[in-house]
PAKEPA-644401 format. One record per residue: x, y, z of N, C-alpha, C, O in turn. Coordinates in steps of 0.2 Angstrom, whole numbers, plus 5000, padded with zeros to 4 digits. Each point is the difference from the previous one (the first is absolute). Layout:
REM residues N
ATOM  nc1  nc2  nc3 cac1 cac2 cac3  cc1  cc2  cc3  oc1  oc2  oc3
ATOM    X    Y    Z    X    Y    Z    X    Y    Z    X    Y    Z
...
END
This chain:
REM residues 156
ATOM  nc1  nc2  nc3 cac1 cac2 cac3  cc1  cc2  cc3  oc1  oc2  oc3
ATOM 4598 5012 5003 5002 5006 4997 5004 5000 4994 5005 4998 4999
ATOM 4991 5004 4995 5003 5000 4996 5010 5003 5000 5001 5005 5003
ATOM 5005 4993 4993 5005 5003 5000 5001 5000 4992 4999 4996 4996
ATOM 5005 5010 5004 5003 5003 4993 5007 4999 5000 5002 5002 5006
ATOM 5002 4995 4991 5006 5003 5002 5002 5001 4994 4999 4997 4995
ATOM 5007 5011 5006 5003 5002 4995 5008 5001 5000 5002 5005 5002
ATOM 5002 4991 4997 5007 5000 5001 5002 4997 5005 5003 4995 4998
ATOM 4998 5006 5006 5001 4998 5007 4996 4999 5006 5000 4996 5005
ATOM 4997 5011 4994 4994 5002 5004 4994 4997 4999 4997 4999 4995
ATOM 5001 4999 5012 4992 4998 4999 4996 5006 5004 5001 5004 5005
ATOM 4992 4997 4990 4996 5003 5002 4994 4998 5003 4996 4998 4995
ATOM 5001 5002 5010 4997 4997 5004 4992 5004 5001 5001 5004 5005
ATOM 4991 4995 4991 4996 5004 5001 4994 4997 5004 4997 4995 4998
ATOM 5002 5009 5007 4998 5003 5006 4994 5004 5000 5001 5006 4999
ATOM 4995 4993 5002 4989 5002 5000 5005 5008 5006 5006 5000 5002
ATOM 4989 5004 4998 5000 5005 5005 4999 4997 5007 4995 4998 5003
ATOM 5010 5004 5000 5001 4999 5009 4993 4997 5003 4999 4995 5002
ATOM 4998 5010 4997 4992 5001 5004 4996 4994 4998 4997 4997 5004
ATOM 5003 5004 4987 4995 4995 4995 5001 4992 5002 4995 4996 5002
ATOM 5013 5003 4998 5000 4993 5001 5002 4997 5008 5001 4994 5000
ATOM 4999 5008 5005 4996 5000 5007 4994 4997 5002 5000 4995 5003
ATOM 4995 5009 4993 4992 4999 5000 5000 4995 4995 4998 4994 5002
ATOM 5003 5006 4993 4998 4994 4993 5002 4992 5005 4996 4995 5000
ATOM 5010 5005 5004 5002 4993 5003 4995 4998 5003 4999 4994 5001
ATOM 4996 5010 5001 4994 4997 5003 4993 5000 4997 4995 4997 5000
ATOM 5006 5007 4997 4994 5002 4995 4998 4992 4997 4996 4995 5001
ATOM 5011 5006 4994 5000 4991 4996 4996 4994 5002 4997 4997 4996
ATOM 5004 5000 5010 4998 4995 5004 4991 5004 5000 4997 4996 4996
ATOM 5000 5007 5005 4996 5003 5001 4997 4996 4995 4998 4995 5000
ATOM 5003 5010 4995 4997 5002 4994 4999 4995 4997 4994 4999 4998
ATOM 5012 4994 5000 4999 4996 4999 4996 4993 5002 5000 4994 4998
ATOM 4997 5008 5007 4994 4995 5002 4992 5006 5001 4994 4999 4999
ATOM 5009 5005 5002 4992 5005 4999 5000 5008 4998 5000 5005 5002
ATOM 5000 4993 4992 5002 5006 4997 4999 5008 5002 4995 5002 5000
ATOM 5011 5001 5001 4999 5006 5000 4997 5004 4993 5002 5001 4994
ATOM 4993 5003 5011 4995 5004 4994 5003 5007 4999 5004 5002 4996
ATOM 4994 5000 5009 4998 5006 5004 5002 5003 5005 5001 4997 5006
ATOM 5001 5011 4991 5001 5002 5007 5009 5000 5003 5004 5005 5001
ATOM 4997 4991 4999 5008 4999 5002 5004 5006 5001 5004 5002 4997
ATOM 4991 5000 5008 5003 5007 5000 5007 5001 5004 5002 4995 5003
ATOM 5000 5010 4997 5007 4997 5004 5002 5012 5003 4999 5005 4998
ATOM 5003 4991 5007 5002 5006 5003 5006 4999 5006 5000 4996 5005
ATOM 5005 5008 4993 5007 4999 5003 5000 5004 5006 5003 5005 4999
ATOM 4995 4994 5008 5000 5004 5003 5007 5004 5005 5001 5005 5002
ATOM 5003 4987 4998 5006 5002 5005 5005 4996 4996 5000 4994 4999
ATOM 5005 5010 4999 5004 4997 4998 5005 5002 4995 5006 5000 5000
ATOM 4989 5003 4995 5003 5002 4994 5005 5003 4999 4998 5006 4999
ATOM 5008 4993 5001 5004 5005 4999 5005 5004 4992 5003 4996 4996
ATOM 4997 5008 5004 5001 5003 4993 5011 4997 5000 5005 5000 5003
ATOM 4993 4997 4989 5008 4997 4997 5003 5008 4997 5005 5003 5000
ATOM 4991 4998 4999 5004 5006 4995 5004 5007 5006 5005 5003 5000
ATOM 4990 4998 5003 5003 5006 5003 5004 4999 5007 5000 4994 5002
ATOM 5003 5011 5002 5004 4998 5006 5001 5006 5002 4998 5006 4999
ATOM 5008 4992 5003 5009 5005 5000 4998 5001 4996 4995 4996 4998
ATOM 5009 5011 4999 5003 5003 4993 4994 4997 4993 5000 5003 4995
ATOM 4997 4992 5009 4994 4999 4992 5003 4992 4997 4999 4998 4994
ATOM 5005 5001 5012 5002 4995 4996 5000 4992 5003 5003 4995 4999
ATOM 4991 5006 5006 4998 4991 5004 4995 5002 5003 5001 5006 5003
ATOM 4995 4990 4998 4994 5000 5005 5001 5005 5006 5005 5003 5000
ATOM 4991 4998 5005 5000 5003 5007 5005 4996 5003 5002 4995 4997
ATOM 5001 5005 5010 5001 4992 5002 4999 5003 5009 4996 5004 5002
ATOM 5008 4993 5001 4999 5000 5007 5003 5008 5002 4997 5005 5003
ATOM 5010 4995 4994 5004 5006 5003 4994 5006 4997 4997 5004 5004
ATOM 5002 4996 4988 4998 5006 4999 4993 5002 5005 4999 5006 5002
ATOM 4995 4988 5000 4996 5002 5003 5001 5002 5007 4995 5004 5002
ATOM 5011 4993 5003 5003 5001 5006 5005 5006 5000 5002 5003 5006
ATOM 4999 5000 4989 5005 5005 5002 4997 5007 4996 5001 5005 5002
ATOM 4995 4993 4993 4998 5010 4997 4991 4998 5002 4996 5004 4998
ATOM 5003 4992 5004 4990 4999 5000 4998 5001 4992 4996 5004 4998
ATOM 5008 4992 4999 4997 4998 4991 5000 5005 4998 4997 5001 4995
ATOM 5007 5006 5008 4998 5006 4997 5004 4999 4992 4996 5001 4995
ATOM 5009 4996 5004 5007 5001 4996 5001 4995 4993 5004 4999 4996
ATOM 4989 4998 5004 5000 4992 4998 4996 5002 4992 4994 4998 4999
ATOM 5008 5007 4995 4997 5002 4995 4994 4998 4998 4998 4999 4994
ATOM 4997 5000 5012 4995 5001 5000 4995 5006 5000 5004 5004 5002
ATOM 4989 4998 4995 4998 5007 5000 4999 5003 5006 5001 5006 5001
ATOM 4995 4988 5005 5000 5003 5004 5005 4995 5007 5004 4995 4999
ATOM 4994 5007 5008 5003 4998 5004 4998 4991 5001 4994 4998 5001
ATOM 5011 4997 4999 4998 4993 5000 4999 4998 5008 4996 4996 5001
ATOM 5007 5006 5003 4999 4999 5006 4993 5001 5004 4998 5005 5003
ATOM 4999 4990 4998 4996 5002 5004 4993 5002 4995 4996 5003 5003
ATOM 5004 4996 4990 4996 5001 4996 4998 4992 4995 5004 4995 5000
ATOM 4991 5006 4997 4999 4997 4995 4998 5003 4994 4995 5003 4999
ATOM 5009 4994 4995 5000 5003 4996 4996 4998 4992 5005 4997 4997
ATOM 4989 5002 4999 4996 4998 4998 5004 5001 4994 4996 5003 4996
ATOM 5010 4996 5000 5003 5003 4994 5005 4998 5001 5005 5003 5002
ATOM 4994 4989 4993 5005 4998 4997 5004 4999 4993 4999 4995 4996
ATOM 5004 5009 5002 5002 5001 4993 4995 5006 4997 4996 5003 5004
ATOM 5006 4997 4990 4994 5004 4995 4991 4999 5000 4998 4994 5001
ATOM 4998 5012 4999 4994 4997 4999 4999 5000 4993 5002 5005 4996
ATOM 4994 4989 5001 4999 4999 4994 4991 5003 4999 4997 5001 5005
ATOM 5001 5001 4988 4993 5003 5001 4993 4997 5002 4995 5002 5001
ATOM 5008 4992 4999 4993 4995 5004 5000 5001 5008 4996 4997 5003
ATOM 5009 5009 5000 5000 4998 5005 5004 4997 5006 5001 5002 5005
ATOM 5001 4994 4993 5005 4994 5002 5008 5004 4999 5001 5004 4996
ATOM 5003 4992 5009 5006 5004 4999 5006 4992 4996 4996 4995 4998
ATOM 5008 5005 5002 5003 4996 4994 5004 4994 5004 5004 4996 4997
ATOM 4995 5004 5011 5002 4995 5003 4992 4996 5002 5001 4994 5002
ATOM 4994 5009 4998 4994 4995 5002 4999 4999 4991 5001 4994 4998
ATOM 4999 5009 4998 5000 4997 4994 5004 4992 4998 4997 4995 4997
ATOM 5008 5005 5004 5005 4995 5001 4994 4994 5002 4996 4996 4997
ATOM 5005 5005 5011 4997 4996 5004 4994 4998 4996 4999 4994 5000
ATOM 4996 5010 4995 4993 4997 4998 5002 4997 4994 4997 4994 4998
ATOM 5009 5008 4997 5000 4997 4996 5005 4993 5000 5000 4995 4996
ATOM 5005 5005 5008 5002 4994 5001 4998 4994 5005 5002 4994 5000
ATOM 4992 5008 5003 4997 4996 5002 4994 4995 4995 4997 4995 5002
ATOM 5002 5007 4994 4997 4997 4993 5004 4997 4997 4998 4996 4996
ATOM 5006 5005 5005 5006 4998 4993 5003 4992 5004 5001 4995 4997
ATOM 5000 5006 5011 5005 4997 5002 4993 4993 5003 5001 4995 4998
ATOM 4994 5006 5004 4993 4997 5000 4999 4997 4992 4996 4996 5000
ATOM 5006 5007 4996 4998 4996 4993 4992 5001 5000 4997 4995 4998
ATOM 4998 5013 5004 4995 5001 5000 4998 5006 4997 5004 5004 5004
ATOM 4992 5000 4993 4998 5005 4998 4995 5003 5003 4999 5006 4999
ATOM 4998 4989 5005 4992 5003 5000 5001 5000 5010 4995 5003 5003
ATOM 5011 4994 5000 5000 5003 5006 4999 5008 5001 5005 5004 4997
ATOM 4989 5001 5006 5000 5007 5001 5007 5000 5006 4999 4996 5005
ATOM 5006 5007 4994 5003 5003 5003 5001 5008 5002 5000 5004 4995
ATOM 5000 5000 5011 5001 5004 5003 5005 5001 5006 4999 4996 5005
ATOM 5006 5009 4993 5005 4999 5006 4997 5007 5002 4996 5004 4998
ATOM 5009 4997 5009 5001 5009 5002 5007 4995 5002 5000 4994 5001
ATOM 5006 5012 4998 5006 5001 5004 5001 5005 5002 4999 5006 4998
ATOM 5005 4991 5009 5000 5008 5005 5009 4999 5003 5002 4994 4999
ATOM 5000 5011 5002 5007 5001 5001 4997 5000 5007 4996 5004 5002
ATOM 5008 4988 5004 5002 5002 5005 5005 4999 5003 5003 4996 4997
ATOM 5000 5007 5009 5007 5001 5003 5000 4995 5004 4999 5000 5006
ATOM 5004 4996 4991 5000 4993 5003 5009 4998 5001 5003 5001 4995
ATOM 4998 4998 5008 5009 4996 4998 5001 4996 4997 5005 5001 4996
ATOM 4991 4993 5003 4999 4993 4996 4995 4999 4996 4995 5004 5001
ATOM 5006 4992 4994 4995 4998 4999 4995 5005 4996 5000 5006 4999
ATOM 4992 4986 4997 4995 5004 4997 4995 4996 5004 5001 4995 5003
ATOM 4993 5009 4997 4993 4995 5003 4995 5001 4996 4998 5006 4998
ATOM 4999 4990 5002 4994 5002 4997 4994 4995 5000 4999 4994 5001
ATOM 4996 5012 4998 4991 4997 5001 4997 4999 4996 5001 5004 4995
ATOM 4995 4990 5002 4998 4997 4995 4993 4997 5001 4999 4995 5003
ATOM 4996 5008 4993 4993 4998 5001 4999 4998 4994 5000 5004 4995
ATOM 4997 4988 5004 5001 4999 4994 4990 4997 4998 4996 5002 5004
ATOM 5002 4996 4992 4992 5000 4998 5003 4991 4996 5004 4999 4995
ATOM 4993 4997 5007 5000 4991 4997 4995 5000 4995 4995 5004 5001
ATOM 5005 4992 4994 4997 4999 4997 4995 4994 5002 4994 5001 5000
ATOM 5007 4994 5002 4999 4995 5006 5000 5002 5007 5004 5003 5004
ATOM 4992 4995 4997 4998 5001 5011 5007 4995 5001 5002 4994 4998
ATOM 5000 5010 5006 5007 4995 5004 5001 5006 5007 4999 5006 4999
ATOM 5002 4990 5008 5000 5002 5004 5007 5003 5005 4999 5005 4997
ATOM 5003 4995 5005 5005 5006 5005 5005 4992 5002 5006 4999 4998
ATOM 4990 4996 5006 5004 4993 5000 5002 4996 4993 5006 4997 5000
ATOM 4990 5004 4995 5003 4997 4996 5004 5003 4997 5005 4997 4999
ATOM 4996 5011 4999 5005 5005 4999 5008 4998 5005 5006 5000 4998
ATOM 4992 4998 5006 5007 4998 5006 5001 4993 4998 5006 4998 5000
ATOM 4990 4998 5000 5003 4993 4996 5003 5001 4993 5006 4997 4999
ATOM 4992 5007 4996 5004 5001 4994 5006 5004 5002 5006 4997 4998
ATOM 4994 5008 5004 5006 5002 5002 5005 4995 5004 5005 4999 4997
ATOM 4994 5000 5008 5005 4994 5003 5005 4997 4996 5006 5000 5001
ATOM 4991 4996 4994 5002 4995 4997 5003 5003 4992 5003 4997 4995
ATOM 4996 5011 5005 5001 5002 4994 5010 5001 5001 5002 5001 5006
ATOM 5000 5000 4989 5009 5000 5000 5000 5009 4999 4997 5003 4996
ATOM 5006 4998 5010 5004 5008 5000 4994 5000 5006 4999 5005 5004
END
């Protein structure tokens, strides 16, 4: 990871939550059979929003969804017991500025352009944690066991 430091302080930069998760596995992939296509990505449990909360000032967390049912969590609508398709701003392509993230840091941090990237992010009422689903298109035939052999041995 790259470090900056200015004065004292070191500043330390970090891929988006979500993006660098999936890339630790992606990587090993890709570099034995390259990812093409497709790599579609769909967040289905987990997601939790940094920006809003309490007061608008932290994520959802356990009490907010145990004690108001998500009503109070400066979300638009109720997080409890919902899932919410809208994350951040929508940009005019469509896409909202947290799957944006994901499609373009995922190129960037891959050192690939011509990966097709597609995410969906959904806001879910999770206590912990992100998950996600990831269907990717090989450029090369490689199989489910050989996928488990690369990964094994890959670091992270």
């Amino acid at each position: 990871m790259p470090i900056a430091r200015y004065g004292t302080k070191n500043i330390i930069a970090n891929p988006n939550c979500s993006t660098i998760q999936m890339v630790v596995a992606l990587k090993p992939i890709h570099d034995v059979a390259r990812i093409k296509a497709g790599c579609r990505l769909h967040l289905p449990g987990g997601f939790r929003d940094r920006e809003k909360g309490r007061q608008g000032t932290r994520r959802p967390g356990a009490r907010d969804l145990r004690q108001q049912g998500g009503h109070k969590t400066g979300l638009p609508h109720q997080i409890a017991f919902n899932c919410l398709p809208h994350i951040d701003v929508f940009f005019e392509n469509g896409y909202t500025k947290e799957e944006m993230k994901m499609v373009n840091e995922t190129k960037k941090i891959m050192e690939d352009d011509s990966i097709r990237v597609t995410a969906t992010t959904v806001r879910v009422p999770v206590f912990y944690g992100h998950s996600e689903s990831v269907n990717i298109e090989n450029g090369e035939k490689i199989t489910a066991d050989q996928v488990r052999e690369i990964l094994s041995k890959a670091p992270g």
